[in-house]
Structures are given as structure tokens and as C-alpha cells.
TIDOTI-781046 format. One record per residue: residue number from 1; residue in one letter; x, y, z of N, C-alpha, C in turn. Coordinates in nm, 2 decimals, m for minus. Atoms other than C-alpha are relative to their C-alpha. Example, Ala and Ser with C-alpha at 12.3 -4.5 7.8 and 13.67 -1.06 7.14 Angstrom:
% TIDOTI-781046
{pt 1,"a",{0.09,m0.12,0.00},{1.23,m0.45,0.78},{0.09,0.12,0.00}},
{pt 2,"s",{m0.09,m0.11,0.00},{1.37,m0.11,0.71},{m0.08,0.11,0.08}},
% end
This chain:
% TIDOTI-781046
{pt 1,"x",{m0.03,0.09,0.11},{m2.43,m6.43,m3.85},{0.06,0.08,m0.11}},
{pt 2,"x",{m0.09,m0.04,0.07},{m2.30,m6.35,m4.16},{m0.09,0.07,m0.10}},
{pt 3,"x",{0.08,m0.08,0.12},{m2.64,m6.21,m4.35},{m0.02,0.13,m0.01}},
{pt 4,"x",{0.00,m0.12,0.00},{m2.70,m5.91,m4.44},{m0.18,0.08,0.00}},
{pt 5,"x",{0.14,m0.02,0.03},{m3.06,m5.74,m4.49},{m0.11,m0.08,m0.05}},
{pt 6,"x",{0.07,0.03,0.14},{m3.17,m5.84,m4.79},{m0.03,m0.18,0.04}},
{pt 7,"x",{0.03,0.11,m0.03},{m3.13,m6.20,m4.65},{0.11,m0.10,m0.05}},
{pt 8,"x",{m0.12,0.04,0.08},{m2.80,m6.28,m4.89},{0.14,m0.03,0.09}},
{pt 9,"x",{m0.17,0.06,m0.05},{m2.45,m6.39,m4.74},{0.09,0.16,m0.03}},
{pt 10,"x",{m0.11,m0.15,0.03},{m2.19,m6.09,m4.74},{0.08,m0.09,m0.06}},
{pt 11,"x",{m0.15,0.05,0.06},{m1.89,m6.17,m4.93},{0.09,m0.02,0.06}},
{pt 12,"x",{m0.10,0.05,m0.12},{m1.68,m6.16,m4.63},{m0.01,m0.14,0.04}},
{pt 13,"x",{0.03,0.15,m0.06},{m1.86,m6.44,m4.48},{0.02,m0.07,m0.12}},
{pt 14,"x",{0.00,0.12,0.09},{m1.87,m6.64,m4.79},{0.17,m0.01,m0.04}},
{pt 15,"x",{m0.14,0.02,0.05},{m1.46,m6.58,m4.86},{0.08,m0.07,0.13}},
{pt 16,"x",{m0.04,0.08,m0.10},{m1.41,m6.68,m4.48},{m0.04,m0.14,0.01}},
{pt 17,"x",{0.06,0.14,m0.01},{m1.61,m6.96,m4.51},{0.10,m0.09,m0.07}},
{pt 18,"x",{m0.07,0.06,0.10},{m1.42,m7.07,m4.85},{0.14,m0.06,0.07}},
{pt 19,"x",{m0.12,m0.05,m0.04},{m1.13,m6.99,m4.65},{0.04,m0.12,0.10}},
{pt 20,"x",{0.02,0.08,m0.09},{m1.22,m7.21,m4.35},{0.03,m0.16,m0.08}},
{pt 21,"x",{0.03,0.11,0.06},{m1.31,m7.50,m4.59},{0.16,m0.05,m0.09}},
{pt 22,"x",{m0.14,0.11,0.04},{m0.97,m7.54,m4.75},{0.08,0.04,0.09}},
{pt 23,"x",{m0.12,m0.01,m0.11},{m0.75,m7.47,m4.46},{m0.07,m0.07,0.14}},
{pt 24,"x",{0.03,0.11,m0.13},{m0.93,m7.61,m4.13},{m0.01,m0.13,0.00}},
{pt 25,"x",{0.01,0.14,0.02},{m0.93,m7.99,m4.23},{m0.11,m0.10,0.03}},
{pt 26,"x",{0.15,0.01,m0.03},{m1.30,m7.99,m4.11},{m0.07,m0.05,m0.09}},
{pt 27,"x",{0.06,0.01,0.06},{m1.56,m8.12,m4.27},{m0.10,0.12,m0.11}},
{pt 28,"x",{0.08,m0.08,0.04},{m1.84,m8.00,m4.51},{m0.09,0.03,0.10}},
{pt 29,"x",{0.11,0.05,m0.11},{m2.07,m8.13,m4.25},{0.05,0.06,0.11}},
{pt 30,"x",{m0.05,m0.09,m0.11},{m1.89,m7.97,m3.95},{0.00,0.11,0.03}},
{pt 31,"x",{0.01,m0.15,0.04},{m1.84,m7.65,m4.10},{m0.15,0.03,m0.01}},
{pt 32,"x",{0.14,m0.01,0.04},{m2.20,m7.67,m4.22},{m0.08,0.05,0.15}},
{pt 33,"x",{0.08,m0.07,m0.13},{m2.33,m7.68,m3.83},{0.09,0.11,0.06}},
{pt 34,"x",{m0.02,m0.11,m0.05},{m2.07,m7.45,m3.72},{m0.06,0.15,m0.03}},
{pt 35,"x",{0.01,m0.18,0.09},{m2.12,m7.13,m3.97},{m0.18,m0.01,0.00}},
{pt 36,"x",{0.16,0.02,0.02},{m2.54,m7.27,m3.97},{0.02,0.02,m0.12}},
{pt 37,"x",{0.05,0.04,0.16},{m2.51,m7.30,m4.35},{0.01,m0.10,m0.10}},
{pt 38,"x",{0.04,0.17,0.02},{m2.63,m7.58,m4.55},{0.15,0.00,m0.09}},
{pt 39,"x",{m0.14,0.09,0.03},{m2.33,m7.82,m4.67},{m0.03,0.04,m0.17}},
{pt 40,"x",{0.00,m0.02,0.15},{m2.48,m7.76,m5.06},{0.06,0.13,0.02}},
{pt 41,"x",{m0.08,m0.14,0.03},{m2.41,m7.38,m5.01},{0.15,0.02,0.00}},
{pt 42,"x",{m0.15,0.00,m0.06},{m2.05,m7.42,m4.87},{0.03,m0.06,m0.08}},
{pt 43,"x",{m0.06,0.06,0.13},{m1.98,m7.68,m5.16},{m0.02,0.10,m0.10}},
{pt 44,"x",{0.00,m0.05,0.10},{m2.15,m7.45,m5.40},{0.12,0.17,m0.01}},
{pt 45,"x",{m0.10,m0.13,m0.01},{m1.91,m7.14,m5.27},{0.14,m0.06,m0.01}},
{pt 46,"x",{m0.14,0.04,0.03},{m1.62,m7.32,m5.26},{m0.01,m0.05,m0.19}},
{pt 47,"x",{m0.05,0.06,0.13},{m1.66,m7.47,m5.63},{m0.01,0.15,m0.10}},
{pt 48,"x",{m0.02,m0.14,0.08},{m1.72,m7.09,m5.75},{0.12,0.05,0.04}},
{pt 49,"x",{m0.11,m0.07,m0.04},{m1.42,m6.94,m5.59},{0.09,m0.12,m0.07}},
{pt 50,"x",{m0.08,0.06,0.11},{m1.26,m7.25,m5.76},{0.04,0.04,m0.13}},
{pt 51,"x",{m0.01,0.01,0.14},{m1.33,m7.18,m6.07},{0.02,0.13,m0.03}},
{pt 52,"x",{m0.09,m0.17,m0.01},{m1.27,m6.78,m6.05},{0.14,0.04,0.00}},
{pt 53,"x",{m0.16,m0.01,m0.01},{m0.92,m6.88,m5.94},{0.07,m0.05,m0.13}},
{pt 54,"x",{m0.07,0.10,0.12},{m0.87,m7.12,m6.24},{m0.01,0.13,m0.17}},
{pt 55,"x",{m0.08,m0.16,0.10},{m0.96,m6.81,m6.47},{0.04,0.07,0.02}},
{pt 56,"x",{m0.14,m0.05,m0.04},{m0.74,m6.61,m6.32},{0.10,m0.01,m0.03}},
{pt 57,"x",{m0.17,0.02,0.06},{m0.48,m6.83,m6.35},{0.01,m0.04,m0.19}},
{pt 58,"x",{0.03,0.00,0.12},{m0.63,m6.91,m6.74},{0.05,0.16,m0.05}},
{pt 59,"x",{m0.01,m0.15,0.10},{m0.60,m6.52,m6.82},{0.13,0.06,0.07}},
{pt 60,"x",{m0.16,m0.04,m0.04},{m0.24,m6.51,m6.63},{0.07,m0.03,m0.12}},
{pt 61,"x",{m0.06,0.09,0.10},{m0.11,m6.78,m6.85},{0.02,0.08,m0.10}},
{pt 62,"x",{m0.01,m0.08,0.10},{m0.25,m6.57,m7.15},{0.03,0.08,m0.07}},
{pt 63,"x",{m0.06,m0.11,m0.04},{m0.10,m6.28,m7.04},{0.16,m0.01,m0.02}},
{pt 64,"x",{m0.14,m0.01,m0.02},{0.23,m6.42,m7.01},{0.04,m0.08,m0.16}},
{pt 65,"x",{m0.07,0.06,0.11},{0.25,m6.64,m7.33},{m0.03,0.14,m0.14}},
{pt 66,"x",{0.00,m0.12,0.09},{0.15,m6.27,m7.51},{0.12,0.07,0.01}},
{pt 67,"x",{m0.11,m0.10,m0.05},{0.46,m6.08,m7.35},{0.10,m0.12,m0.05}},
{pt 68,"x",{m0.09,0.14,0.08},{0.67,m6.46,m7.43},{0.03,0.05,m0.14}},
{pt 69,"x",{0.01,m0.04,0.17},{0.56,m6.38,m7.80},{0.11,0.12,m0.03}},
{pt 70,"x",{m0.06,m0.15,0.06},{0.66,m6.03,m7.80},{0.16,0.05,0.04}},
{pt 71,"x",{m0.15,0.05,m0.06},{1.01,m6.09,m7.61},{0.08,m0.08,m0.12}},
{pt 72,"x",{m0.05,0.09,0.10},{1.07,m6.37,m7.87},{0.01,0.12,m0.12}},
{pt 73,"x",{m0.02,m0.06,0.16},{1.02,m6.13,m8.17},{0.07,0.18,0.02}},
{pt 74,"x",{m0.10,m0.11,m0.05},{1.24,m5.83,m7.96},{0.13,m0.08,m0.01}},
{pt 75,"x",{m0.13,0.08,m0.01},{1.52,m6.07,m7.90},{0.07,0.00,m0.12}},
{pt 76,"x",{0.01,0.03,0.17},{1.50,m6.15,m8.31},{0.05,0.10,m0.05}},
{pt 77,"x",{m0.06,m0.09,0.03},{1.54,m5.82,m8.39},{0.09,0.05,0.07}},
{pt 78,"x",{m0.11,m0.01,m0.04},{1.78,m5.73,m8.18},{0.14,m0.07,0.00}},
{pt 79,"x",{m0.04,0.09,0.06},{1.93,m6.06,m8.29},{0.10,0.06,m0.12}},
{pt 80,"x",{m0.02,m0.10,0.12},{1.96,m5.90,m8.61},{0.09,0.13,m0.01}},
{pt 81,"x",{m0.13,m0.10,0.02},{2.08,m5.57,m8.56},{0.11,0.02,0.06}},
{pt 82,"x",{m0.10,0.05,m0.04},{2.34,m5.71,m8.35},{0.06,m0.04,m0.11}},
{pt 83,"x",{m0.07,0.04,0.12},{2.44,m5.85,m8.64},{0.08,0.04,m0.13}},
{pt 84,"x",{m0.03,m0.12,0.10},{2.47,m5.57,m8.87},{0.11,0.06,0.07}},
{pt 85,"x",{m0.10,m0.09,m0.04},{2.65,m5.40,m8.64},{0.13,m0.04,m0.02}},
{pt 86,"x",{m0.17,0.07,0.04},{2.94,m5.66,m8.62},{0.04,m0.01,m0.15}},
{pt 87,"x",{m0.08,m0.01,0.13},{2.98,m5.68,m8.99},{m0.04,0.16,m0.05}},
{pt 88,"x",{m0.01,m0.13,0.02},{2.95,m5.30,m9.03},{0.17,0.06,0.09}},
{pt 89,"x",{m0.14,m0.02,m0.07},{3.24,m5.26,m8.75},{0.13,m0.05,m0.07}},
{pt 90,"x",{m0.12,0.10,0.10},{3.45,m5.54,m8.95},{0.03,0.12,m0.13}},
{pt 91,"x",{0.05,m0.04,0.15},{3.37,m5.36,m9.26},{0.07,0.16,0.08}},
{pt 92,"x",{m0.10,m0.18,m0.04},{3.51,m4.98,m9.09},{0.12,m0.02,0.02}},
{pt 93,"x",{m0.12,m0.03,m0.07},{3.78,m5.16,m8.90},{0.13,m0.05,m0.15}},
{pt 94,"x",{m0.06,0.03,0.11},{3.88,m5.31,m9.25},{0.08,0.15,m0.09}},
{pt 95,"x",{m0.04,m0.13,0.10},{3.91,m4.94,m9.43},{0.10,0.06,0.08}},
{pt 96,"x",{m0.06,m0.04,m0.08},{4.06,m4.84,m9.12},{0.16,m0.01,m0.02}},
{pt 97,"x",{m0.18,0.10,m0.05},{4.43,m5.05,m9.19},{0.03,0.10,m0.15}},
% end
């Protein structure tokens, strides 16, 4: 089975389980007699690995609207000294004639 010493679930088994539970189309109850683990534990492993993934994708998001930010205020300044440049060039090609 899938315990270990101590009496606790390995992590393997509990990610295959997870694993089983949203991809085989099985039940809680099905799964529950196959793996011998009660239907609360297999709910309660799947709603943790839920919610692990959802902050993951929470601290993705956050990650990316930081680099967004700092893109937007590169752009700006390069905005900018694009700008200088062309009326600096104007401004040489002017002395130039």
C-alpha cells in the first residue's frame, strides 16, 4: 500500500491518488475501495492540492503583473528618450544645411 512506517501516506501515493481522482472519471467511492482509503481523505487530498495550485497560480499572476509594471515604466522611458533623440537629430541635421 502506500504507507510508510510511521503510519502516514507517502506523497507519491497521495499525488497519484490526487492524480487518479481528477483524470479516471471514477468515483470518490470507487477510488476509495480501490486505493483502501477513506472517501473523506481522498476529498480532503484533492481539496489541498487544489488549493496549493490556486496559489501558485495567485503568486504567478503577481509575478507577472510586477514585470507588466516594470515593462510599462521601461517602455516610457524609452518612449522618452526616443524622443530626444529625434528632435536632437532634427536639431544637428538643421545646423548641418
Amino acid at each position: 500500500m502506500g504507507k510508510n512506517r510511521s503510519g502516514r501516506y507517502r506523497e507519491e501515493f497521495k499525488n497519484s491518488a490526487v492524480e487518479l481522482i481528477r483524470t479516471s472519471g471514477k468515483s470518490l467511492s470507487q477510488l476509495s475501495k480501490e486505493l483502501g482509503v477513506a472517501v473523506s481523505t481522498l476529498a480532503t487530498w484533492n481539496q489541498i492540492s487544489e488549493e496549493a495550485e490556486a496559489d501558485t497560480e495567485s503568486e504567478q499572476i503577481k509575478a507577472l503583473k510586477a514585470e507588466y509594471s516594470q515593462l510599462k515604466r521601461s517602455y516610457a522611458k524609452l518612449q522618452e528618450e526616443n524622443a530626444i533623440l529625434k528632435k536632437a537629430s532634427a536639431y544637428f541635421a538643421q545646423q548641418m544645411k
